[in-house]
C-alpha positions, 0 to 999 in steps of 0.5 A: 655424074651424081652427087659426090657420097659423104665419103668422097667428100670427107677425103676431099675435105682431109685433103688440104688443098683450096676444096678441102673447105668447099667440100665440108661445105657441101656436107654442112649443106647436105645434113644442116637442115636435118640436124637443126631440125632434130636438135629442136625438137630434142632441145625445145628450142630453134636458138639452141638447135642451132647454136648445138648445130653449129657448135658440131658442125665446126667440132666435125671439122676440127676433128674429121680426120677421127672420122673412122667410117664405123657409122655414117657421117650423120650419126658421127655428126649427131653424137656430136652435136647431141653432146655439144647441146648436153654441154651447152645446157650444163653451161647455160645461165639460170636466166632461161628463155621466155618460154620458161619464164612464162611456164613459171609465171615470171614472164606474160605469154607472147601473143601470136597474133590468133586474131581473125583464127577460126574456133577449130584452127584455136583449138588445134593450135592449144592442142598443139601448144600444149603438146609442146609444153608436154614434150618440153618436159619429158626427161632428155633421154626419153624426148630424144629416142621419142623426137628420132623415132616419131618425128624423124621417123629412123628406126630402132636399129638407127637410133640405137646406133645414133645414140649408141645404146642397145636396141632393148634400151631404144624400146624401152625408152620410146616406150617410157616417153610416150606413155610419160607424154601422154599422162603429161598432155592428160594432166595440161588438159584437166587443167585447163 
């Protein structure tokens, strides 16, 4: 016998009985890893993913008898945890994180211990830091249809669907977010 499908497991859990919380557990287990994974690279932040994860995890679990089945388990968890992250951000104190800090001069860049890196492995790294920063600034909704589709590699029908907008809309902003990401990375090489 193979692994039990979300479905089975979500009966389990609304069961109420002493495997009501093992079988959530096993949901949490199947879909954390990708959930914190996408969160980060929408939020820019691994602390945030997964305060955000968390945060929808235990809403999943408090609200899983809402669950009606129209989607998957996992967009019903991302919609969640996606509008506990834009909640989160709203809450969140005007001190920022150190990476903000630095990008505003307020705060020295941490070193990342590039001694004894090969002139190419430098190189890449800056690339990749600056493909960073460039991500970072790239409005929400644009870096979030972005990260789903070029990271996570979903397609459009599944983005649309995740995030409950029109097809159109899911190509018109993958559209936006890349070319927004590309004149951004543009702009931090020239000024460097």
């Amino acid at each position: 016998m193979g692994e039990p499908s979300d479905q089975q497991l979500i009966s389990d859990a609304l069961r109420g009985t002493a495997g009501s919380a093992e079988a959530f557990d096993l949901l949490v287990l199947r879909y954390q890893d990708r959930l914190v994974h996408s969160l980060e690279h929408s939020l820019g932040s691994r602390e945030d993913a997964l305060d955000a994860a968390q945060q929808a995890f235990l809403l999943a679990w408090q609200q899983l008898s809402k669950f009606r089945g129209d989607s998957g388990f996992y967009s019903w968890l991302y919609r969640i945890a996606r509008n506990a992250a834009i909640s989160s951000v709203r809450r969140r104190r005007p001190a920022g994180s150190l990476d903000q800090l630095t990008e505003a001069g307020l705060a020295e860049p941490v070193d990342q211990g590039t001694a004894g890196t090969t002139g190419a492995a430098l190189e890449l790294d800056e690339e990749v830091q600056r493909l960073r920063q460039a991500l970072r600034q790239v409005p929400q909704d644009f870096r979030e249809v972005l990260v789903l589709k070029d990271i996570d590699e979903m397609s459009y029908e599944q983005i649309s669907e995740l995030l409950g907008i029109p097809l159109g809309t899911v190509r018109s902003r993958l559209f936006r977010a890349r070319q927004d990401l590309l004149d951004r990375m543009q702009r931090l090489e020239r000024d460097q």
